[in-house]
Structures are given as C-alpha cells and as structure tokens.
PLY file of the C-alpha trace (Angstrom):
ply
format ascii 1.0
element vertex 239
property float x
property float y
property float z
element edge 238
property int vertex1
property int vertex2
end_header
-2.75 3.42 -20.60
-6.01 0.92 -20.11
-7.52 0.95 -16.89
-10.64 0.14 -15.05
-12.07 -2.53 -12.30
-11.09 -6.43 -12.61
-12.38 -9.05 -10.17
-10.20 -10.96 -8.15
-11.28 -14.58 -6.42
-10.84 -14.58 -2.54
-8.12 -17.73 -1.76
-10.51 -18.65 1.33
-13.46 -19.23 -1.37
-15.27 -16.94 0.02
-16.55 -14.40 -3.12
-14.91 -12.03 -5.69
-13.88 -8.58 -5.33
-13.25 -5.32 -7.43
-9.59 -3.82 -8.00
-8.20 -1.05 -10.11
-6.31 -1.86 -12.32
-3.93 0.35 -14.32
-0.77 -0.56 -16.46
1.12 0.94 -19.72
-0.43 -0.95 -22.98
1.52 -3.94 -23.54
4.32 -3.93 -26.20
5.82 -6.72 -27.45
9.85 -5.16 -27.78
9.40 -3.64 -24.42
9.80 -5.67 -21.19
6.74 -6.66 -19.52
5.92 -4.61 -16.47
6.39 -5.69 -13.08
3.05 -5.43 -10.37
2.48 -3.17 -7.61
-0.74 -3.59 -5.11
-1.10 -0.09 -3.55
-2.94 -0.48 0.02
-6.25 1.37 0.67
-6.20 3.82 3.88
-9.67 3.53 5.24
-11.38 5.18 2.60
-11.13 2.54 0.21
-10.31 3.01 -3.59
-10.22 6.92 -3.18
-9.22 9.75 -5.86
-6.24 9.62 -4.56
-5.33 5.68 -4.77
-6.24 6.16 -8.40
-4.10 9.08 -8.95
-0.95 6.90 -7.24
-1.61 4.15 -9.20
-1.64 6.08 -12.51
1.59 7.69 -11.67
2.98 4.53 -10.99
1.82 3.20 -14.36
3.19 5.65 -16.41
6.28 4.90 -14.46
6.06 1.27 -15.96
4.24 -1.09 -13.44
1.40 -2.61 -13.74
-0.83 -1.37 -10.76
-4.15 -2.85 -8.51
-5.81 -0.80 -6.44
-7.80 -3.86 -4.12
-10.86 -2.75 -2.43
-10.18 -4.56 1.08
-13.55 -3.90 2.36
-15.46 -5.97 0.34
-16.06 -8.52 3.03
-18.02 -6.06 4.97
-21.03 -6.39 1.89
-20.35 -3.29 -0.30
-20.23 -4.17 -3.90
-17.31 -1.52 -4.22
-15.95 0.96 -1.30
-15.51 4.22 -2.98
-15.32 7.01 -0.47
-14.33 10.56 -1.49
-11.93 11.59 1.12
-12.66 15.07 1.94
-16.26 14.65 3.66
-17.75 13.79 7.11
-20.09 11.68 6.02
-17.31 9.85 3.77
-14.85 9.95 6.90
-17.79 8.31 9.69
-18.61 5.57 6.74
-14.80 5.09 6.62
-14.40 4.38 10.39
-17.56 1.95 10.82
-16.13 -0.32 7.92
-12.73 0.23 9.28
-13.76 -1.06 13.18
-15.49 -4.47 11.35
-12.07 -5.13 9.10
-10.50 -8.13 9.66
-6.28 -7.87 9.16
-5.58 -11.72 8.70
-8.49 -11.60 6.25
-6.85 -8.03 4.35
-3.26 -9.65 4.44
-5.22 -12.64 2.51
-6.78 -10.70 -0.22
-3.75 -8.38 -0.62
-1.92 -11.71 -1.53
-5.03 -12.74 -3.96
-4.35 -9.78 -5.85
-0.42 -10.24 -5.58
-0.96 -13.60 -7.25
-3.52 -12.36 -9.89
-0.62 -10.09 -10.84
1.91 -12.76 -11.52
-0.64 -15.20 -13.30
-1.15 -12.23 -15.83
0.55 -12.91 -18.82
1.53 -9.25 -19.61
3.58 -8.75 -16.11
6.57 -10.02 -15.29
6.28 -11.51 -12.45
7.88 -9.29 -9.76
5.55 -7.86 -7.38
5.93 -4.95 -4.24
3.01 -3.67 -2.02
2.93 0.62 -1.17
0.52 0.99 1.63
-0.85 4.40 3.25
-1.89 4.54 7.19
-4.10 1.57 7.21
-2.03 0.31 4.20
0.85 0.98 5.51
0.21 -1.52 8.54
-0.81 -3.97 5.83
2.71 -3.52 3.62
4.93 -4.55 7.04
2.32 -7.60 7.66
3.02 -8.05 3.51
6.48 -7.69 4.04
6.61 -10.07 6.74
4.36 -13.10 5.42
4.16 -12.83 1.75
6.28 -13.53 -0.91
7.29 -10.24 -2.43
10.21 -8.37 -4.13
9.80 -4.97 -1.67
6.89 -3.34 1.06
7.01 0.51 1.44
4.62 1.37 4.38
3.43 5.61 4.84
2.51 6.29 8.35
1.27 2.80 9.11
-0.75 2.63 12.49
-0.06 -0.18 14.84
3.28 -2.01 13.35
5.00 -1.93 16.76
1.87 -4.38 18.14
3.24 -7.04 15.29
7.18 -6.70 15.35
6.62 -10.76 16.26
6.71 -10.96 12.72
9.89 -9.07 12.08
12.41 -11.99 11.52
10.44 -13.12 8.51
11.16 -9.99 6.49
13.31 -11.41 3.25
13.14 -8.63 0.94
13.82 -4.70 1.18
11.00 -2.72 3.00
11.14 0.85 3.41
8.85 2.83 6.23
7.95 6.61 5.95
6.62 8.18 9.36
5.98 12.00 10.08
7.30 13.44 13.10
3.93 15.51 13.99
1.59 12.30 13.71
-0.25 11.65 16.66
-1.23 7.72 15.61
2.82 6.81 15.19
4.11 8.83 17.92
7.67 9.60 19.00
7.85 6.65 21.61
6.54 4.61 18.67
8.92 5.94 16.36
11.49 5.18 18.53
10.59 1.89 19.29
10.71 0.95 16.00
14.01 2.30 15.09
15.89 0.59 17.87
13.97 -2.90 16.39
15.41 -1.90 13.09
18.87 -0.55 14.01
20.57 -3.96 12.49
18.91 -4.49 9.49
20.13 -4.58 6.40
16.38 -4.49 4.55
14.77 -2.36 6.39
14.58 1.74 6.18
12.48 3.90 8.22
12.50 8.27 7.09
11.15 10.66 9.38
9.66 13.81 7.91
9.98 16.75 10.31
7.01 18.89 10.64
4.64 16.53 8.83
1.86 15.10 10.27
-0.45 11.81 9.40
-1.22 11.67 6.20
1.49 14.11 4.56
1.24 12.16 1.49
-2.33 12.25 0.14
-2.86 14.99 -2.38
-5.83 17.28 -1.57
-5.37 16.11 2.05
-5.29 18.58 4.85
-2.22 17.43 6.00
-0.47 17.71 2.89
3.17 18.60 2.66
4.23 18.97 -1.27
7.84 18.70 -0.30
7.77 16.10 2.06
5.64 13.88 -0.04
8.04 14.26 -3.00
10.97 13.30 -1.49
8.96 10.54 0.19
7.31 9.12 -3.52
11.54 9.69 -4.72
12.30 7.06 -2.29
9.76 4.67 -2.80
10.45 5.11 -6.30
13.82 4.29 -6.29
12.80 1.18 -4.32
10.37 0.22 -6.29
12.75 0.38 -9.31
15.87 -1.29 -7.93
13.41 -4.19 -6.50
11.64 -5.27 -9.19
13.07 -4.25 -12.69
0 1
1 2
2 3
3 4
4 5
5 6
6 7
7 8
8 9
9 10
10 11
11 12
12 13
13 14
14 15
15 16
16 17
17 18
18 19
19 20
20 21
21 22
22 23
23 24
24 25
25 26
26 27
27 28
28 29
29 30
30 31
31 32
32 33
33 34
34 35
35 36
36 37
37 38
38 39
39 40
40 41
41 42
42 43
43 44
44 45
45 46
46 47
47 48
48 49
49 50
50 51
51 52
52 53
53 54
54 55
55 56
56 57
57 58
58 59
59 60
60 61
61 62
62 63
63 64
64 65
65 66
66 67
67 68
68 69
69 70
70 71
71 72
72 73
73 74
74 75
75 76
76 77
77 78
78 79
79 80
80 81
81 82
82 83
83 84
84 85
85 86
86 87
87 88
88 89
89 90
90 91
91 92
92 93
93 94
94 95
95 96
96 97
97 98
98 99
99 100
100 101
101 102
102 103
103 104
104 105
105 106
106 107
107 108
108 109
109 110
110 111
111 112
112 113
113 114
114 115
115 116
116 117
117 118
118 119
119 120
120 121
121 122
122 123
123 124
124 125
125 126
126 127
127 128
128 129
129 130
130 131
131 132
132 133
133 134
134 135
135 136
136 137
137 138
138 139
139 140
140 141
141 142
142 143
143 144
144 145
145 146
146 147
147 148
148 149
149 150
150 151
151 152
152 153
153 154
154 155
155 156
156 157
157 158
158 159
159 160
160 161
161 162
162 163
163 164
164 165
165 166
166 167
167 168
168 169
169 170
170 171
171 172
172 173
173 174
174 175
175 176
176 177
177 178
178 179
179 180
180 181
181 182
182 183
183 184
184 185
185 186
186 187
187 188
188 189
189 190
190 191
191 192
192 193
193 194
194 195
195 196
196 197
197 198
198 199
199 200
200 201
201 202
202 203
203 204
204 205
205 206
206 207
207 208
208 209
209 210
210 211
211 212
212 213
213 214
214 215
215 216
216 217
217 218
218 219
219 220
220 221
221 222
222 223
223 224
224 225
225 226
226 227
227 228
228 229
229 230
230 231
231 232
232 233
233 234
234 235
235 236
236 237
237 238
C-alpha cells in the first residue's frame, strides 16, 4: 500500500503542513476507499500513529496522520514516544497548542480527503488523549460520517457543544485514568444517557493510554476489544 507525507493548505491561509498518508493502491473494480484522519496525542506523528493508520489501510480506508503542531514552527513533529526528552518536548508544544486552530486543520485534512479523487468521499476522525478531545470537538462542529475519541482529556469542559453531534460517535475511557476520572466519567454518562449516537466503554483496570502499543500502560486485551469497536464503527459509518 503507498504511503508517505503530503502537504495540506491551512483554510485560515496561514501555511502548509505535513500528513501521513496511507491507503490500499487504487483499483479500478474495487470501490474507492473512504478517509479516516487519526488524531495525534501530544507526541505528534509517532510510531504508533503510523502503525494505526497502516492497520486501518489494509482494512480499506484511506488514512492521514495530520501533524497538528505545525503552527508552533516545526517543519514536522516526530517524537518517539518512549523518552524523557521526547515526553518534555511533547508537553512545551502541547501548552502553546491552540484547539480552535487544531479543530481547523483537522477539517483541512478532512476536506483534502474528499477532494481526492481515489476516496469516496466519506470521512470519520479516531483520536487518542489529546485526539480524543479533538474527535468530540470533530464530532460536534464538522461535517463527518463518525468520531471515536480514546481517553480524551477535557470533553466535559465543552459538552456546550453536545447538541450539534449529527452522526454516530463512540468514546473509550479506562477506569484507572487519572486525567478522565470517575466523577468525569460519570458526568459524561449521565450527559449521554439519551442519545441515540453516542457510546461511551469503560475498560476496567486500564489506565490512560491502554491503547498505544509499546506504551507502558498497555493492555493487549483491552485495546483489542477497544480497536473491534471502533472498527465496527468505522465500517458501518462509512462503507
């Protein structure tokens, strides 16, 4: 499957910035591949990103990998996730990122999606901890077919937006994670309880960050069932 980096234009003007991209080679008697943007935690386009995004194409979308941190004057944030050094980088660019500005580039690279001829048009957002804050904000204001959110931080401070969700969204959360705790958890449920689009899993004994392979909060089970899930989404939404 061809991958690599593409540039996408900013829709405020304002520059161009590097995405992975990664899709299934295009064949003309199979249908053409609907888009996913997968949302950077705050280590930007990490091994990890890059491993989701290839399972995802050899699942049959079409995948972009954003790097949201462009606007802070790196030419590309690449941060192995595994090292201090990586992890205090991650934080200072993290404290000087804008959301409004994030939510605005994840829709640039929603839209560079559908103008590609060799997609079909259909388009979700999967979004880890920071990213996962950015897929409900996606889910909210942009026009997508589906937002799946893992452990996003801070989505009870913007449930103002929660009457504009349209289109499925599911929410993974893990029951040890100190950044989404219980109270939070809770809160969100009970804002939830009525809706008909939107699904929130709890995985017991996890903690933040239970999906990320090579992570040190990794749970192999928990992330499986949680990747099922999205998966099934992801196929019932957009093919």
């Amino acid at each position: 499957m061809p991958s690599g980096y593409i540039d996408i234009k900013s829709s405020d003007g304002e520059g161009e910035f590097k995405a992975y991209f990664t899709s299934r080679p295009y064949l003309s008697d199979l249908p053409r591949p609907p888009g996913i943007v997968i949302i950077q935690e705050i280590f930007g386009i990490s091994p990890f990103l890059k491993e989701m995004a290839n399972r995802y194409a050899a699942h049959g979308f079409a995948v972009i990998v954003p790097d949201l941190f462009w606007r802070q004057g790196a030419a590309l944030t690449e941060l192995p996730d595994q090292s201090e050094t990586a992890t205090n980088k991650a934080f200072e660019l993290y404290q000087k990122f804008d959301v409004e500005k994030g939510v605005d580039d994840i829709a640039a690279s929603l839209r560079w999606l559908r103008e590609n001829e060799n997609t079909s048009g259909k388009t979700a957002v999967v979004g880890y901890c920071l990213g996962g804050l950015l897929a409900f904000l996606s889910g909210c204001q942009l026009d997508i077919d589906a937002a799946i959110g893992y452990y996003g931080v801070g989505i009870e401070k913007n449930l103002q937006h929660k009457n504009m969700i349209r289109k499925p969204m599911m929410l993974h959360f893990a029951e040890n994670d100190a950044f989404v705790p219980a109270e939070t958890r809770k809160e969100l449920e009970e804002n939830f309880s009525d809706s008909d689009l939107v699904s929130l899993h709890n995985y017991k004994g996890c903690d933040h960050g239970f999906a990320r392979t090579g992570g040190g909060n990794y749970d192999k089970a928990a992330a499986e069932i949680s990747d099922t899930r999205t998966l099934a989404l992801l196929k019932k939404s957009l093919t």
